[in-house]
C-alpha positions as CSV (number, residue, x, y, z in Angstrom):
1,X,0.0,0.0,0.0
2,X,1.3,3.3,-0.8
3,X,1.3,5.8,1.9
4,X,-0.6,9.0,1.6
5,X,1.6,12.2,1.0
6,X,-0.7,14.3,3.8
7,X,0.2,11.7,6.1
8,X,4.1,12.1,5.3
9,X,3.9,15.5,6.0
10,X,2.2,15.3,9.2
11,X,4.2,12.7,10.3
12,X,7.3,14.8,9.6
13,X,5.8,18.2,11.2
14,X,5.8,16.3,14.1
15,X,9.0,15.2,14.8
16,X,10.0,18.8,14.0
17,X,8.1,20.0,16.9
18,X,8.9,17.3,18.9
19,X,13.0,18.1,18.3
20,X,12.0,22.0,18.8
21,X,10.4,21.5,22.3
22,X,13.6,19.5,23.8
23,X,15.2,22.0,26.3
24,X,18.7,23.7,25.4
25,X,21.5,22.5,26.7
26,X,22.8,24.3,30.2
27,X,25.4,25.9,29.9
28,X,27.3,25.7,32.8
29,X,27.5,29.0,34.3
30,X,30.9,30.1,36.5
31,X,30.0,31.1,40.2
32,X,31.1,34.6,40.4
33,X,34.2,35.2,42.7
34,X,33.6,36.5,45.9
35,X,35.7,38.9,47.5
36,X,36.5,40.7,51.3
37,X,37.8,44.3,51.8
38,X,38.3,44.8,55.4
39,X,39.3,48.5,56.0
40,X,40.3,50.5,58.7
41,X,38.3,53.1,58.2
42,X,35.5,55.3,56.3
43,X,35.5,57.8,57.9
44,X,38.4,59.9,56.0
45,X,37.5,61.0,52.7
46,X,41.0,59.2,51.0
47,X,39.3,55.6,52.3
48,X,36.0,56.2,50.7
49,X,37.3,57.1,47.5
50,X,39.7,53.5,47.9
51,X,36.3,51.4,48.6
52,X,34.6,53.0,45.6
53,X,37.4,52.4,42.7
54,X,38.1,49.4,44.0
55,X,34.4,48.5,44.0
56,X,33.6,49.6,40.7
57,X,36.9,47.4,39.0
58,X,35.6,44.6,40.8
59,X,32.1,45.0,39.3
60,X,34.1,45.5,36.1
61,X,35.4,41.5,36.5
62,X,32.2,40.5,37.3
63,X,33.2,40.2,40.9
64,X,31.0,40.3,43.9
65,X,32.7,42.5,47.0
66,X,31.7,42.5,50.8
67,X,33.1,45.7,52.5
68,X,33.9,45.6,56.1
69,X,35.1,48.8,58.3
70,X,36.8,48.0,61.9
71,X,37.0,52.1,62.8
72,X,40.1,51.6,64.4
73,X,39.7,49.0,66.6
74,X,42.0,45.7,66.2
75,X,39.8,43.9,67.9
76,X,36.5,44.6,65.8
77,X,38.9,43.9,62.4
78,X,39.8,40.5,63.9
79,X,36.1,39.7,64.5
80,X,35.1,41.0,60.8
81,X,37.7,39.5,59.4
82,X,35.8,35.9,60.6
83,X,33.3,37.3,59.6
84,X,33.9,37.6,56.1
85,X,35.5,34.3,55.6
86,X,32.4,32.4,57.3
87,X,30.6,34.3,54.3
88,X,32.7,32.3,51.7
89,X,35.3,35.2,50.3
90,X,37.8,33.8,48.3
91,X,40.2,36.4,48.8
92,X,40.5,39.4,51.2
93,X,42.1,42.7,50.9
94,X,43.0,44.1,54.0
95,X,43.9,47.8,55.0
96,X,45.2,47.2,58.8
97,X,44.9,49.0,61.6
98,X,48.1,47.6,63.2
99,X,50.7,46.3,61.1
100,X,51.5,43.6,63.7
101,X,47.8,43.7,65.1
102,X,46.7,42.2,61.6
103,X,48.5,39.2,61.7
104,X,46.0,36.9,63.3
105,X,43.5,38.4,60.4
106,X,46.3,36.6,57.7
107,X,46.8,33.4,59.9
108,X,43.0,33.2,59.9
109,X,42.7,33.8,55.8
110,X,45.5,30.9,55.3
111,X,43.7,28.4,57.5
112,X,40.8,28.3,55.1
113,X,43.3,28.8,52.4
114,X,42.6,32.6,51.6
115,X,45.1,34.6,49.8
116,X,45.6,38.0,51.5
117,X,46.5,41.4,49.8
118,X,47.7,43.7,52.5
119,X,46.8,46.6,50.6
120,X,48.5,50.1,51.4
121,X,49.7,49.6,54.6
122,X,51.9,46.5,55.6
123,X,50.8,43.6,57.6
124,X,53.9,42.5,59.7
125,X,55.3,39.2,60.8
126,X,52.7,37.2,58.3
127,X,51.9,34.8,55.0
128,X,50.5,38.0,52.9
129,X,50.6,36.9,49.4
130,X,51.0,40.5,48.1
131,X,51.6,44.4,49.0
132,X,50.2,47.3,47.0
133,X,51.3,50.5,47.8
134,X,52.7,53.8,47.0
135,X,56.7,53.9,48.1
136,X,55.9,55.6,51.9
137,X,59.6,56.1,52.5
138,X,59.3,58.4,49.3
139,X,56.2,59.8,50.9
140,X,58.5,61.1,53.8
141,X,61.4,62.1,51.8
142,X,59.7,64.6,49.5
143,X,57.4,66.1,52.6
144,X,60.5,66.6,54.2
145,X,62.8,68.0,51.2
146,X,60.6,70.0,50.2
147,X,60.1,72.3,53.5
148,X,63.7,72.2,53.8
149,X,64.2,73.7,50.5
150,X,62.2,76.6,51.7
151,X,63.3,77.0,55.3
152,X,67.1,75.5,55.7
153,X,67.5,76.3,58.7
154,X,65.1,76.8,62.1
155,X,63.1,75.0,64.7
156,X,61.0,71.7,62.9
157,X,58.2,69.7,64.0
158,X,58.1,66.4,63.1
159,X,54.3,65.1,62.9
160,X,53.9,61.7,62.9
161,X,50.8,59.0,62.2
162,X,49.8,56.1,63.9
163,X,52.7,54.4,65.4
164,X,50.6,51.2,65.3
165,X,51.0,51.9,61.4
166,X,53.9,50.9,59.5
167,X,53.8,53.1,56.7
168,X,53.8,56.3,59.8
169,X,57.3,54.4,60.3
170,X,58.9,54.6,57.1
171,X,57.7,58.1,56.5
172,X,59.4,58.9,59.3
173,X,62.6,57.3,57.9
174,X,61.9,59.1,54.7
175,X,61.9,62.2,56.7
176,X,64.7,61.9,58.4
177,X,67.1,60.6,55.6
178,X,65.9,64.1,53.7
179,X,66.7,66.3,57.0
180,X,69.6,64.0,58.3
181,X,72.4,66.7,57.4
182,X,71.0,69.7,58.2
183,X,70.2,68.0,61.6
184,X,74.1,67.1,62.4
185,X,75.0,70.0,61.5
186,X,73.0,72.1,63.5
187,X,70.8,74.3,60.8
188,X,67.6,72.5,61.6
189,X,66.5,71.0,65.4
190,X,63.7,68.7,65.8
191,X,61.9,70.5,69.1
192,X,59.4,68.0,68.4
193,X,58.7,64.8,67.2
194,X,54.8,63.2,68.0
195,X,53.2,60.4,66.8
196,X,49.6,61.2,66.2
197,X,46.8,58.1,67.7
198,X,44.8,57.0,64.9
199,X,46.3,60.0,62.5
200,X,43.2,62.0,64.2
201,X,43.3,65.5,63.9
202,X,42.4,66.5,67.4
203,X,45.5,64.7,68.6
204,X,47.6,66.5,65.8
205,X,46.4,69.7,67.5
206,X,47.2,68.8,70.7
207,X,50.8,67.7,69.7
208,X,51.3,70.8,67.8
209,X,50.0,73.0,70.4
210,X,52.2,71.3,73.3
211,X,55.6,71.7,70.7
212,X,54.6,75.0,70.0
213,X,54.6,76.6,73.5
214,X,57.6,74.4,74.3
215,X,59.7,75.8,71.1
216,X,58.2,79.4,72.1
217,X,56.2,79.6,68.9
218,X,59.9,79.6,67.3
219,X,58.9,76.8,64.7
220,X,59.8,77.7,61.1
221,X,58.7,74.1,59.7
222,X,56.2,71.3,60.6
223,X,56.3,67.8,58.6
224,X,52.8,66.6,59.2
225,X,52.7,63.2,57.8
226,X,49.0,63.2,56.1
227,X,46.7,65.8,55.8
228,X,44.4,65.0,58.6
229,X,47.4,65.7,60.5
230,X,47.8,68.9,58.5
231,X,44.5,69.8,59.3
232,X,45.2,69.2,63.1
233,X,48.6,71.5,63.2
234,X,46.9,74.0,61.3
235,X,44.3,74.5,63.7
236,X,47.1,74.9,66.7
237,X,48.9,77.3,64.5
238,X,45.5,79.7,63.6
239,X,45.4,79.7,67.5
240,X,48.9,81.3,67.8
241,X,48.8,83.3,64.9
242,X,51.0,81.4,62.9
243,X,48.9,79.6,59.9
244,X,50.8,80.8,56.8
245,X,53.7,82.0,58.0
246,X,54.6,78.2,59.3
247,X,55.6,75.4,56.4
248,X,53.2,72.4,56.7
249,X,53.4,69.1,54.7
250,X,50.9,66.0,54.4
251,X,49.8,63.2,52.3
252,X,47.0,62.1,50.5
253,X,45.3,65.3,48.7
254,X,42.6,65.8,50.8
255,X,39.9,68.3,49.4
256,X,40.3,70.3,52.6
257,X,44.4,70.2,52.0
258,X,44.1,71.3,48.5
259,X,41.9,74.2,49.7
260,X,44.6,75.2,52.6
261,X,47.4,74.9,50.1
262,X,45.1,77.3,47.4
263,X,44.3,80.2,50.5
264,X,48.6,79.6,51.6
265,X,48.3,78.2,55.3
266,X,49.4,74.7,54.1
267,X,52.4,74.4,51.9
268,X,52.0,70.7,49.6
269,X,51.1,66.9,50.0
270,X,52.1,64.1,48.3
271,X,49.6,63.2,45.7
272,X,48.7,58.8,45.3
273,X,46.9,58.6,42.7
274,X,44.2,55.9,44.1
275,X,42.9,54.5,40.7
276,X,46.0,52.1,39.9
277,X,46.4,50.9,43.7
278,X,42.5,50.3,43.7
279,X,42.0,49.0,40.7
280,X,45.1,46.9,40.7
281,X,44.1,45.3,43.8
282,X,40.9,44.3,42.7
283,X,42.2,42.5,39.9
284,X,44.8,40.7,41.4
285,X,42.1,40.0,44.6
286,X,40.3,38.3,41.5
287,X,43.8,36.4,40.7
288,X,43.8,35.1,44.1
289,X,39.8,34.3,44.6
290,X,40.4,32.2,41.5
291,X,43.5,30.3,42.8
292,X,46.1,31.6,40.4
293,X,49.7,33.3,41.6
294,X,49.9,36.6,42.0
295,X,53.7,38.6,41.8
296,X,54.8,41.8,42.4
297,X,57.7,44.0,40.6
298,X,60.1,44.3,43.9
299,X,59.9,42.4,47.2
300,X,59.4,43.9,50.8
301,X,60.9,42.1,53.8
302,X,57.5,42.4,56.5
303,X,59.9,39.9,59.2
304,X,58.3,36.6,58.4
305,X,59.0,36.4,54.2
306,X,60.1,38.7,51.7
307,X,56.4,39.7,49.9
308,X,55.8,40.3,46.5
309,X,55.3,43.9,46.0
310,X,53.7,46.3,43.5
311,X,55.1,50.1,44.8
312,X,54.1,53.4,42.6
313,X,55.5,56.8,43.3
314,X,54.1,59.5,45.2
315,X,53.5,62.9,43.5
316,X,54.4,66.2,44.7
317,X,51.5,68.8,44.7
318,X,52.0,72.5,45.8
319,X,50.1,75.8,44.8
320,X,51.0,75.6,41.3
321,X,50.9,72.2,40.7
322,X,47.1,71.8,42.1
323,X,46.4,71.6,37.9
324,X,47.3,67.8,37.9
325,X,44.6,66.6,40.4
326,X,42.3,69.1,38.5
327,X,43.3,67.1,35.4
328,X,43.1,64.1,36.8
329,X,39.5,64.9,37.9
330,X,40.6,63.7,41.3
331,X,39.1,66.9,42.0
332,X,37.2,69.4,40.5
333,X,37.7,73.3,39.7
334,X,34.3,74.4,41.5
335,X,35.4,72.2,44.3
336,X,38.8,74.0,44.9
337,X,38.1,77.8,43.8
338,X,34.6,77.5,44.4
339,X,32.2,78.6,41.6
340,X,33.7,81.9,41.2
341,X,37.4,81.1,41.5
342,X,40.1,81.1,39.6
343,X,40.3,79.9,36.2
């Protein structure tokens, strides 16, 4: 019997739709990495503008980020630090409090077998996998160099950060080695030389005021460390009549810094440009949450293992140099001037 051509074509219309309505095949999707930043702090504008670049290259890589704050307390990072890893991170960046205080935060990472990224400031006497920073001894150096080129001779302040910080430690060094002659050979005396709790400002004023009225207000220089510190000895010196006639440093090119440097009563900072450190860590944070080897361009020694290292150059910013963070948009002009400033 000969089959019927309707039939043929009904039979083959329906293994057509019956092939059609098979499902796909899944494709197998890649669980996003996951990824800890455990700061210090937020409250200081330099940190917030770290968490957000680092935040949006990680969102770039398709990365998921849980942010963490400790607010100073070594304690509270320990405890977040748990935290994050019971949550599954992959990786953590860490900006520590203490540079030896953070240790337990890096034993705790390796246990679960977590790379760590100590990220800015150095995490002593620990397994970090990697350290991203700006050079901190250069930091020190140019702060220092550069008041000296200006006053030669007179009665300094040194200003120092958080001695629990080990970057506060070699900015010091990098001060020091810029001032070491003139010091021996009697054209500049250190009358003073504070570290300042937490980098807080309040303290900075304190310290300033206390060197001040022991030096008799005969103070031609003070190396202020950051600008929070800045801000702090600033304060001390509007008290005694001395804001603008005293040469101040810092660090970081805080909005409130570039605005003292613009109206004269602070005399530079050292610019770090944020977007390659930020940016740089996330990536390599990525590296890490996916299991591969990260490596630095230089090593630092941090007493347990000489770390790989990634170290970018600090830049100098003074009253005629303020252009570059305007061109950098690290700033704006409205913000500096103010709407009717200078052009």
């Amino acid at each position: 019997m000969t089959r019927h051509p309707v039939i043929l074509v009904i039979g083959m219309l329906s293994a057509l739709v019956a092939a059609c309505s098979k499902p796909p095949p899944q494709i197998k999707q890649e669980p996003r990495p996951k990824v800890g930043l455990l700061m210090d702090t937020l409250q200081e504008e330099r940190w917030q503008r770290d968490r957000d670049l680092f935040l949006q290259r990680a969102k770039e890589l398709g990365t998921d980020v849980l942010v963490e704050a400790a607010e100073g307390d070594d304690a509270k990072q320990l405890q977040l630090a748990e935290s994050l890893l019971d949550r599954g991170v992959q990786a953590l960046v860490v900006i520590p409090h203490s540079a030896e205080g953070a240790a337990p935060i890096v034993a705790a990472a390796k246990k679960r077998s977590v790379g760590v990224i100590s990220y800015d400031r150095l995490i002593l006497n620990a397994d970090v996998d990697l350290y991203l920073s700006y050079d901190n001894r250069m930091v020190g150096e140019q702060q220092a160099q550069y008041l000296r080129n200006r006053a030669p001779q007179g009665n300094y302040i040194l200003l120092g950060g958080a001695k629990t910080d080990h970057n506060a430690a070699l900015i010091r060094e990098g001060q020091l080695a810029a001032l070491d002659d003139a010091i021996k050979r009697g054209d500049i005396k250190i009358v003073a030389d504070p570290w300042t709790p937490n980098w807080q400002a309040d303290a900075a004023m304190a310290e300033t005021e206390a060197a001040l009225k022991k030096a008799r207000n005969q103070v031609v220089a003070i190396v202020a460390s950051n600008d929070n510190t800045a801000g702090g000895a600033i304060k001390a010196l509007e008290k005694n009549g001395l804001a603008g006639k005293v040469l101040v440093s810092g660090q970081d090119a805080d909005l409130d810094a570039i605005r003292r440097i613009v109206q004269g009563t602070q005399t530079m900072t050292c610019y770090k440009p944020l977007s390659p450190l930020a940016r740089e860590a996330a990536s390599e944070a990525v590296h890490l949450a996916k299991g591969e080897k990260v490596e630095g361009t230089s090593t630092i020694d941090n007493g347990t293992k000489q770390v790989q290292a990634v170290l970018w150059n600090p830049i100098v910013i003074h009253k005629d140099t303020v252009g570059i963070l305007l061109n950098d948009r690290f700033h704006t002009r409205e913000q500096v001037y103010g709407s009717g400033g200078r052009k």
